[in-house]
C-alpha positions in Angstrom: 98.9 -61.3 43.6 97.2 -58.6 42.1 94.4 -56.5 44.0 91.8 -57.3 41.5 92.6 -61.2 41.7 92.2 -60.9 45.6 89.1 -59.5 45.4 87.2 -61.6 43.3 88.8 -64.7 45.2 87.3 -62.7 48.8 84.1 -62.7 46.7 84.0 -66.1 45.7 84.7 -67.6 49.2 82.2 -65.3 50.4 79.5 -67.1 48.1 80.7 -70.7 48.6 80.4 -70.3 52.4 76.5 -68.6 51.9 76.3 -72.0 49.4 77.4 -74.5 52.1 75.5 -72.6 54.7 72.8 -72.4 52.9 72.5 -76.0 52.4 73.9 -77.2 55.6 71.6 -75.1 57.9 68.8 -78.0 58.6 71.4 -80.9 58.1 72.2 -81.7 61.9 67.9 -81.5 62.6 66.6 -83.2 59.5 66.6 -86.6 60.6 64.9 -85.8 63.9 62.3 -83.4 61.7 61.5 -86.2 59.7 60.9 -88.4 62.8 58.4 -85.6 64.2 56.8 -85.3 60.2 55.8 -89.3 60.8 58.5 -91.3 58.6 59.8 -94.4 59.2 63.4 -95.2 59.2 63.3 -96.4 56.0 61.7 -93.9 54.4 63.9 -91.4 55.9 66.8 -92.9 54.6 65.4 -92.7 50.9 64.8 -88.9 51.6 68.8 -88.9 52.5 69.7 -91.0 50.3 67.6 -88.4 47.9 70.4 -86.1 47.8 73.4 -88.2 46.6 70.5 -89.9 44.0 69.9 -86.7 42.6 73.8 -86.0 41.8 74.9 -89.3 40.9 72.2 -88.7 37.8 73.8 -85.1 36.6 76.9 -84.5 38.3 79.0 -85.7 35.7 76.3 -83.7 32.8 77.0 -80.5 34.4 80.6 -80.7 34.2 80.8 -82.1 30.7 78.3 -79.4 29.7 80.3 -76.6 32.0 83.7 -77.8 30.0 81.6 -77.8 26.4 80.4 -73.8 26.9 83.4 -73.1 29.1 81.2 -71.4 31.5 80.6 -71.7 35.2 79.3 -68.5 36.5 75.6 -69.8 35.0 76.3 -73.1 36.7 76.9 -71.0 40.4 73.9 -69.1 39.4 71.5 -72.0 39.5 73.3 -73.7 42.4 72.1 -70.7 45.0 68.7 -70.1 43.9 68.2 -74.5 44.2 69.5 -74.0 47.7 66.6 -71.5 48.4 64.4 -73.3 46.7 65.1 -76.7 48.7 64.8 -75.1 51.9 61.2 -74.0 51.1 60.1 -77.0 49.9 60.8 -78.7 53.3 58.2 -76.6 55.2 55.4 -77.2 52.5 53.2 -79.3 55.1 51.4 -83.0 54.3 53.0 -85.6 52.6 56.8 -86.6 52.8 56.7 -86.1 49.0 57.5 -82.5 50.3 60.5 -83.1 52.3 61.8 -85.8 49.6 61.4 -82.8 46.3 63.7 -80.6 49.3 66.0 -82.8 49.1 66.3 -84.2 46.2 66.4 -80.1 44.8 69.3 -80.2 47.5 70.8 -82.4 45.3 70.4 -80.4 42.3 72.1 -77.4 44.0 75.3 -80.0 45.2 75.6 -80.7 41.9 76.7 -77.2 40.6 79.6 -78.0 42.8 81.6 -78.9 39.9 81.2 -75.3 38.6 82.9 -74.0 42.2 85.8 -76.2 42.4 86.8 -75.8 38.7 86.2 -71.6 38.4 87.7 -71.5 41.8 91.2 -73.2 40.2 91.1 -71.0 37.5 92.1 -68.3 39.8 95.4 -70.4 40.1 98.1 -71.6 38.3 97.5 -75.3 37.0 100.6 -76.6 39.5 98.9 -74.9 42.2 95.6 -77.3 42.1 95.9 -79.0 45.3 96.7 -75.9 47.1 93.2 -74.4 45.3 91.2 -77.1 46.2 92.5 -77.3 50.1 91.4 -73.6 50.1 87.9 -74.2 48.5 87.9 -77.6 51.0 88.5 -75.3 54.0 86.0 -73.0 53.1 83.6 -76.0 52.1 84.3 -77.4 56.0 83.5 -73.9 57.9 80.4 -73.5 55.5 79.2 -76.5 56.8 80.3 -76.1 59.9 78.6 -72.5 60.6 75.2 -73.6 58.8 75.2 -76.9 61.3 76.2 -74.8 64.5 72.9 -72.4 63.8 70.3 -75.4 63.0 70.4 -76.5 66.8 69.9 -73.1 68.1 67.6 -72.3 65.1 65.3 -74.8 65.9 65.4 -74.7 70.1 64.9 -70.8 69.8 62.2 -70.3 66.8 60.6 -73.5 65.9 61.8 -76.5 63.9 60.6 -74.6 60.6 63.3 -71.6 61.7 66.6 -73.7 59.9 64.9 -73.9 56.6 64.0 -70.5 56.4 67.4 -69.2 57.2 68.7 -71.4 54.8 66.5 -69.7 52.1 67.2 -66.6 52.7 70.9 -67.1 53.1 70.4 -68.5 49.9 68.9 -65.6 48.6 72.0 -63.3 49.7 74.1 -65.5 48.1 72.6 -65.4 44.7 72.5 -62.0 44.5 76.0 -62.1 45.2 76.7 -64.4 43.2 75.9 -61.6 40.3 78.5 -60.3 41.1 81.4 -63.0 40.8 83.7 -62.1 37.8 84.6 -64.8 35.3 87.6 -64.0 33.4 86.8 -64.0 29.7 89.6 -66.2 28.6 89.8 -69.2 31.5 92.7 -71.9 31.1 92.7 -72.7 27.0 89.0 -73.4 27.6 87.7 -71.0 25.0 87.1 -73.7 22.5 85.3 -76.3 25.0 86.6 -79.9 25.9 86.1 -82.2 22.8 84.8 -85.5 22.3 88.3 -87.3 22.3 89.7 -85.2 25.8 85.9 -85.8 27.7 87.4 -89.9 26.8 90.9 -89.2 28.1 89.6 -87.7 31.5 87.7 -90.3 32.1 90.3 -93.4 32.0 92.8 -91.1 34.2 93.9 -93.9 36.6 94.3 -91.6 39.7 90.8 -90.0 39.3 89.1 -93.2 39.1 91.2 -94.6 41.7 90.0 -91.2 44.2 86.7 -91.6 43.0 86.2 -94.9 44.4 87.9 -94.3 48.0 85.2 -91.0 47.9 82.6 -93.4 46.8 83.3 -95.4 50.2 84.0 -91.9 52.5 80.9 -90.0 51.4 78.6 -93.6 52.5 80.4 -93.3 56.2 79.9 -89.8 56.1 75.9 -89.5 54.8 75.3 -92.5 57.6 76.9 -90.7 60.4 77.3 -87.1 60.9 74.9 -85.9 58.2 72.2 -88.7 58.4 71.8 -91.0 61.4 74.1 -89.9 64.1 72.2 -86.6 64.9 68.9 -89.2 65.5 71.6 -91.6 67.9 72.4 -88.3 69.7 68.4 -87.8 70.2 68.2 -91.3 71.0 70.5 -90.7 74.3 68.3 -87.4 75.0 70.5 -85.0 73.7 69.4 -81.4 73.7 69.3 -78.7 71.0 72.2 -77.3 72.6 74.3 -80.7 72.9 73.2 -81.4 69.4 75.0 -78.2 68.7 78.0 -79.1 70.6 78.2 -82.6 68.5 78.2 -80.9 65.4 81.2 -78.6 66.9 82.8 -81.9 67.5 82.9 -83.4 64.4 83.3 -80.1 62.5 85.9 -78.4 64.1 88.8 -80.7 63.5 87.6 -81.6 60.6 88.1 -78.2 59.1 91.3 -78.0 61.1 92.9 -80.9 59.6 91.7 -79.9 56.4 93.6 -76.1 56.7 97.2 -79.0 56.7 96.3 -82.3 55.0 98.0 -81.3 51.3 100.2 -78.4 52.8 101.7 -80.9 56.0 100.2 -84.3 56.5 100.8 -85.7 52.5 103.9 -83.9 51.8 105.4 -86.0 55.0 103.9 -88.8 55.2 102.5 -89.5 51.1 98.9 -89.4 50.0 98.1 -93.3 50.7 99.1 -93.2 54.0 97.6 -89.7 54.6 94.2 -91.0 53.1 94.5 -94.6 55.1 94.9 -93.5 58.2 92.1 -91.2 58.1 90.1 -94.1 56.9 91.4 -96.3 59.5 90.4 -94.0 62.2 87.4 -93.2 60.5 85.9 -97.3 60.5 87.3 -97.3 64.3 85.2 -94.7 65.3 82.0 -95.2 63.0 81.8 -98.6 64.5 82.2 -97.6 68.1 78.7 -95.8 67.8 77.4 -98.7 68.1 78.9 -99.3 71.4 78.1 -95.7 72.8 75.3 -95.3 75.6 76.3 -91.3 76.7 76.2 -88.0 74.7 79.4 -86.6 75.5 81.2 -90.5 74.6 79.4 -90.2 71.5 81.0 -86.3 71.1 84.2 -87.7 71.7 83.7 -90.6 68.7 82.7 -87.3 66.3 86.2 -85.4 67.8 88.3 -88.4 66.1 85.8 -89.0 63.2 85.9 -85.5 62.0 89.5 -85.2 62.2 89.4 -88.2 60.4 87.9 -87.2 57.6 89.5 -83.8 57.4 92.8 -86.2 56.3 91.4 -87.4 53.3 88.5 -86.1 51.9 89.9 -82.9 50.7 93.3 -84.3 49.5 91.0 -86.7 47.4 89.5 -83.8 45.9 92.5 -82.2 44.8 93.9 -85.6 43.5 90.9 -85.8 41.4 91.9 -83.4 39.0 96.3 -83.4 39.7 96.5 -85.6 36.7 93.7 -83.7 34.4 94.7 -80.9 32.0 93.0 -77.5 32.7 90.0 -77.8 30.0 88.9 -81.2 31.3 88.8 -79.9 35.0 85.2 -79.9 35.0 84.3 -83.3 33.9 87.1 -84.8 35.7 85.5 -83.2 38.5 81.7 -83.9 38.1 83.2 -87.6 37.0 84.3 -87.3 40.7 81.3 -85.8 42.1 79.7 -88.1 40.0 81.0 -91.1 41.8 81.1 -90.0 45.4 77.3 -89.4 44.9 76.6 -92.8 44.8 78.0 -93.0 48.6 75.6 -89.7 49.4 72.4 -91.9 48.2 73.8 -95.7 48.5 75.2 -95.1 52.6 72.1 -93.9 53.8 69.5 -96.0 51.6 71.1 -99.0 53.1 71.9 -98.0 56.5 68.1 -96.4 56.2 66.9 -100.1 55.3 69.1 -101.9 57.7 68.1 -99.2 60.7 64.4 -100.6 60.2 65.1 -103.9 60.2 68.1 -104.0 62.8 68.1 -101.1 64.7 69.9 -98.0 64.7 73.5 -99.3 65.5 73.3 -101.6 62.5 73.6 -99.1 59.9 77.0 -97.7 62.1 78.4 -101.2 61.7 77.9 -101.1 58.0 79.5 -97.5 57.8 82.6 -99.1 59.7 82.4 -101.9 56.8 82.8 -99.6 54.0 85.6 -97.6 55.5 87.6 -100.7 56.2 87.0 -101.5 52.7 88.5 -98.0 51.9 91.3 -99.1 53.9 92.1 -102.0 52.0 92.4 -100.3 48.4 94.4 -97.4 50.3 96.5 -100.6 51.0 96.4 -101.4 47.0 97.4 -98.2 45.6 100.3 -97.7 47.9 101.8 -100.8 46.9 101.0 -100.5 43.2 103.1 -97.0 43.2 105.7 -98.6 45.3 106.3 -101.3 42.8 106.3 -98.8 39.8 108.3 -96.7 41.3 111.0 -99.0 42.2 110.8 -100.5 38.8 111.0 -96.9 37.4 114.4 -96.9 39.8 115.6 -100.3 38.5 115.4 -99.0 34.8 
């Protein structure tokens, strides 16, 4: 690899963990914010549910307009200054119009995602696409993981305010290094743009629709747990700043370590199906045992398994997404994707929001549980639909 390609990947993975920390610095305190701000449980899961609304609207836009100019840098661009400007708007005081216009500019800023993954492969041969994406995934997990371990001690040391305003400035950083990121002037045959007839192919690609809708199911157990209701659960059992800080560790941690060997160890051993069902399996297992959980450290426990979990197939369904693509229709293969699994971000927590209100807390767990066992089931699907071509393709 040559020097100058190595520096511009350390640059870029230096601005996608300032993007995920950015956004993720207020995650594991928002729902209990919201509680203190006044709103119901259902209105807090329409504020979550905010966030995957936003991007089921104009993920797949961005990416088909990203693949038309054959730009992303102006897409990155926009994506850090949104993550400043969301945090600010959350600590506008008065109505929960405020916190909802946070995050549903949140949203916005997810969406230029699509520009990330895609520029990021670029630096990569087009074989090399998994490996790319379970780099960007890693870095997309300790992002996360970083911003979520500061909100707890954020919030217990300078107010519950303090998380959004280290988010903005973060943000801030990161645009301005963001300037900085280098393009190359000639990325992967896409100096003409994606045409009409290719934006038609991408989007009947069997294995990208097939991902989609298993991340469709995996982002609504994920926006109902860890990053919407489980953090008010934990609160629930009296949990402090600090052991909300610990449970955050817990799910994180092994999530970003299975993610560092999912598409380098797990799938090349054991296949993608089973890889992605068995993280689903354990996934529904331990979604559903929430409801079951009256201690903090049982619940911490649940998040150990759930996070590993989901380190086994969430990334490897992101580098499936666009295995299949050709290099010019990365990014609206991708914000098809993004696209998709946004309607888990908003549809997981809107329901779980309504049934929460109506139920109880543990209710909305339960229906997290449902939809990965439902994930389960097509994992089931697929695996036997390969196996029977495959052994048809021996036969002939």
């Amino acid at each position: 690899m040559e020097p100058s390609t190595r520096n511009h990947r350390l640059l870029f993975m230096t601005v996608t963990l300032m993007f995920w920390i950015a956004m993720y610095t207020y995650v594991p305190t928002l729902s209990p914010y919201l509680s203190t701000r006044g709103l119901s449980l259902d209105l807090i899961g329409i504020v979550l549910g905010s966030y995957g609304f936003v991007q089921l609207l104009i993920r797949f836009p961005l990416g088909m307009l990203s693949d038309r100019w054959g730009k992303r840098k102006p897409f990155i661009l926009l994506g850090m200054l949104a993550a400043s400007v969301s945090c600010l708007l959350f600590i506008i005081p008065g109505s929960w119009l405020w916190p909802l216009a946070g995050r549903a500019m949140a949203g916005l800023c997810a969406s230029t995602w699509v520009a990330f993954t895609v520029m990021y492969a670029n630096y990569f041969a087009a074989e090399e696409a998994t490996k790319a994406m379970g780099n960007i995934s890693v870095m997309t997990v300790s992002g996360q993981m970083i911003g979520m371990l500061l909100s707890g001690w954020m919030s217990d040391g300078f107010g519950e305010d303090a998380p959004f305003v280290l988010g903005a400035v973060i943000g801030g950083i990161g645009l301005l290094l963001a300037l900085l990121i280098h393009e190359p002037d000639k990325p992967l045959h896409e100096r003409s743009g994606i045409s009409f007839s290719m934006i038609r192919s991408v989007i009947q690609t069997k294995l990208l629709l097939q991902v989609a809708m298993l991340s469709l199911l995996a982002h609504c157990v994920l926006f109902i747990t860890m990053f919407g209701f489980t953090p008010l659960k934990a609160e629930a059992l009296g949990s402090s700043g600090l052991e909300l800080t610990l449970l955050v560790f817990a799910f994180m941690a092994p999530h970003a370590l299975a993610s560092m060997f999912t598409a380098s160890w797990f799938a090349p051993r054991f296949g993608n199906w089973v890889t992605i069902g068995t993280g689903f399996v354990l996934s529904a297992i331990c979604t559903i045992s929430i409801c079951f959980v009256h201690n903090i450290w049982v619940l911490m426990f649940t998040q150990i398994i759930n996070g590993f979990a989901q380190g086994l197939h969430i990334p490897l369904l992101l580098g499936l997404a666009i295995r299949d693509v050709n290099p010019q229709g990365r990014a609206t293969a991708m914000g098809l994707y993004q696209a998709v699994y946004a309607a888990g971000m908003f549809a997981g927590p809107f329901l779980a929001g309504w049934l929460n209100e109506s139920w109880g807390l543990n209710s909305g767990f339960a229906l997290g549980g449902v939809f990965g066992l439902m994930a389960v089931l097509l994992c089931v699907v697929f695996y036997r639909h390969d196996r029977r071509k495959m052994m048809r393709g021996v036969l002939k």
